[in-house]
C-alpha positions as CSV (number, residue, x, y, z in Angstrom):
1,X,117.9,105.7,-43.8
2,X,117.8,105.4,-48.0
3,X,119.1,107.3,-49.9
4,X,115.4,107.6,-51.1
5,X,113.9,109.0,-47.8
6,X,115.1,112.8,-48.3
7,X,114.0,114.6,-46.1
8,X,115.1,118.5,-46.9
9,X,112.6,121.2,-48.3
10,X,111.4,120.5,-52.3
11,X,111.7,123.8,-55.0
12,X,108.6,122.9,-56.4
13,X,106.6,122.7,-53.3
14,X,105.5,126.5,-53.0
15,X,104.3,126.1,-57.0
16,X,101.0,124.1,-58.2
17,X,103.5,122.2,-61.5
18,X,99.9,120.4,-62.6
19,X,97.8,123.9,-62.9
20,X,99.0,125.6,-66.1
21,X,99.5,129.4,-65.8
22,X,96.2,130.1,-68.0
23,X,94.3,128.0,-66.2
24,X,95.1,129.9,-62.7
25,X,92.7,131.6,-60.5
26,X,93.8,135.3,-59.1
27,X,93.1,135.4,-55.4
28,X,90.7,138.5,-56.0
29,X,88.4,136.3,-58.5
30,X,88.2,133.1,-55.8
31,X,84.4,134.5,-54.3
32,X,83.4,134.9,-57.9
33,X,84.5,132.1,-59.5
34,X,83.0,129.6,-56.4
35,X,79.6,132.2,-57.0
36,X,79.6,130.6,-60.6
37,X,80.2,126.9,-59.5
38,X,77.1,126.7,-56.6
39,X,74.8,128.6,-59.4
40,X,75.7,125.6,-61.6
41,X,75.5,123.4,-58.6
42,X,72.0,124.9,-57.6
43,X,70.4,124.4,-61.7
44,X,71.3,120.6,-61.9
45,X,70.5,119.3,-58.3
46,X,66.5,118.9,-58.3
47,X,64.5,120.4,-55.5
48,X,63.1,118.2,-53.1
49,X,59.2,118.3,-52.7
50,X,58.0,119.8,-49.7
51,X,54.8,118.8,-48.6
């Protein structure tokens, strides 16, 4: 092998490095937070016609 194929256990892999700390959602505000993204969701898709 390499020396580029390590293989061992990174220090970052338990932390998201690309989410900033403000940006972060606490696991108690997940149901809300994905509550506010299908209302969005559900006022810019059209509704089909039913006939």
């Amino acid at each position: 092998m390499g020396r580029d194929n390590k293989q061992g256990r990174s220090n970052n892999k338990d932390s998201l490095p690309q989410t900033p700390k403000n940006l972060k959602i606490k696991p108690g505000d997940i149901r809300e937070e994905f509550a506010k993204e299908f209302e969005e969701l559900e006022k810019t898709t059209p509704k089909a016609k039913r006939k």
